[in-house]
N, C-alpha and C positions, 0 to 999 in steps of 0.2 A: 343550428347545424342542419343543414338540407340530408333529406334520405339518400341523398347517391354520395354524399361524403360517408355517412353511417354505415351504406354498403361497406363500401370502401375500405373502410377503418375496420369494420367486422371479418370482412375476409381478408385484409391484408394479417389481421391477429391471427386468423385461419393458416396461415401459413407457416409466420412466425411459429406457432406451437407448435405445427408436423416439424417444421425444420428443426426445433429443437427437439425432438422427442427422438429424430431420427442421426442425430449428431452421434450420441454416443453409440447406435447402432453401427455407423459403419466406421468408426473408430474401432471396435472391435474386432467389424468384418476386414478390416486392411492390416491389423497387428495379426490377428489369427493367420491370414493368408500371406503375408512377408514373413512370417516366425522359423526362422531355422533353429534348429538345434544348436546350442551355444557350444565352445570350445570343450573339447575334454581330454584335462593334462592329466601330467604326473611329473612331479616334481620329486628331486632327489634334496637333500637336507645333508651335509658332508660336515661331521664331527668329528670325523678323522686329523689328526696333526699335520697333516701334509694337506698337500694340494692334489685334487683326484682329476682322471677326466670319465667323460663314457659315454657309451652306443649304443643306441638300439636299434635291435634288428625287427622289424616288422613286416616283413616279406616283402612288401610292394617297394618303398625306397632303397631295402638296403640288399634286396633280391635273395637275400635267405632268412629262415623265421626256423623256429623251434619245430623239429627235432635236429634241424641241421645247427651245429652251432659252431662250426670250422667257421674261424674270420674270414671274410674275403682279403685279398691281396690291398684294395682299396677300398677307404670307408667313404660313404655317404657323408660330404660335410652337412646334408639338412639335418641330418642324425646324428652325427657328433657334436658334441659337447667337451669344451676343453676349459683348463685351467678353474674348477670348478673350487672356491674356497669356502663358500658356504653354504650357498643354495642355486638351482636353477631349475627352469624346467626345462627336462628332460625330454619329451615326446607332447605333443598335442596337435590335435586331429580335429576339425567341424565333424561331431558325433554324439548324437543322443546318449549315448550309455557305452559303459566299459564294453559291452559286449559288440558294439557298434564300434568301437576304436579298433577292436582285437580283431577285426573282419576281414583283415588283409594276411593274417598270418594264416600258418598251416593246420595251425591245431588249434587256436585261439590261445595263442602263448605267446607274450611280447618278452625278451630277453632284452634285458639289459647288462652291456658290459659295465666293470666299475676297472679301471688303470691307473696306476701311479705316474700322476705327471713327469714327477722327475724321470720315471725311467724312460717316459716317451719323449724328453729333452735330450735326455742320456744317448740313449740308443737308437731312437728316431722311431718310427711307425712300421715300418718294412720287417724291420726285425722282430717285434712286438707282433704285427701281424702274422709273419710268417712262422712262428712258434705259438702264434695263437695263446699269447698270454695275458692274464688278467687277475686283477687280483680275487675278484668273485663274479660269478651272473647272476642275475636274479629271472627265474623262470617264471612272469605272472602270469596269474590266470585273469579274469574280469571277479570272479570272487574275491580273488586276492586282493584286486586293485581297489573295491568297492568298500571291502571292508578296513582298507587302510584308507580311504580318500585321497586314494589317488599320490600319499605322500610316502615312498622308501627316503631311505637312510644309508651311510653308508661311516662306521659300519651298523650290520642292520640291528632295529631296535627291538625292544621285545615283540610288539606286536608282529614285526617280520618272522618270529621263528619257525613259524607253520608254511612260511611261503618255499617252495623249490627253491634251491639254489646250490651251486658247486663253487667253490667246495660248499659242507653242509652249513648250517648256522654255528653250531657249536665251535666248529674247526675255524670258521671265520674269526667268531669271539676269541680264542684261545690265542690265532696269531696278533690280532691287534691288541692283548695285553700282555703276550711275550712276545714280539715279533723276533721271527731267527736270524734277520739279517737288519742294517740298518735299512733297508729299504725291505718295504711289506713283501714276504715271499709271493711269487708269482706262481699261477694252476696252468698248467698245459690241459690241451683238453683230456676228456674222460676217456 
């Protein structure tokens, strides 16, 4: 083997190793700098005997957020959720953290309506809206939501009993194991 082959083969290895030393450097540097912040939901879980629907209000899409909680006349369909019979999610946002989701509301309080399907088959939305009935809201915080992961219930499970909501927890519990009417009593607002 002549010396200008041995060059050769010497610094072509020369390169070979930087190039491999430097692979997983900017494999790094391109994941770090394309890395958004992944989804962040909140799913609703319905162990209720019926079929539920619900909304939430988050100020930007549904242009009112907690303390307001008068329904508007028309809901947001990216916010609605309907015929809900055993899970779905709820609300999700491109957002690092609960408190990053809650950034569009007023207070950092996302409400969730919960509604009985049938009565919105029944009666239709208009009416529903315009008496502003439901059968519970859930007023979360990013606390609230963090230490549940993101997962309510309806109706709500234990771990919800600390969260806001109207009517309160207990009164919730109370009508879903005597309910007064064959269809769950409905809350007008407070």
């Amino acid at each position: 083997m002549s010396h200008i082959t041995r060059e050769r083969n010497t610094s072509s290895m020369h390169y070979i190793n930087r190039f491999r030393y430097s692979i997983p450097f900017c494999v790094l540097l391109l994941v770090n700098c394309c890395m958004e912040p992944g989804d962040t939901k909140i799913d609703l879980h319905n162990s209720f005997h019926t079929i539920i629907a619900c909304y939430t209000a988050d100020g930007l899409n549904s242009g009112f957020s907690y303390p307001d909680t008068t329904l508007p006349r028309t809901l947001n369909s990216y916010l609605l959720r309907e015929h809900v019979d055993s899970f779905c999610v709820v609300y999700s946002r491109r957002a690092g953290s609960y408190d990053d989701l809650l950034s569009t509301t007023q207070c950092g309080i996302l409400s969730i309506y919960i509604f009985d399907q049938d009565s919105i088959d029944i009666h239709g939305w208009p009416e529903i809206l315009s008496k502003n009935q439901y059968l519970v809201r859930y007023d979360l915080s990013a606390d609230d939501l963090l230490s549940l992961r993101g997962h309510i219930s309806f109706p709500p499970s234990r771990q919800m009993k600390n969260v806001k909501m109207y009517p309160p927890y207990d009164k919730v519990i109370s009508n879903v194991a005597f309910p007064i009417s064959v269809n769950f009593p409905f809350y007008e607002q407070e």
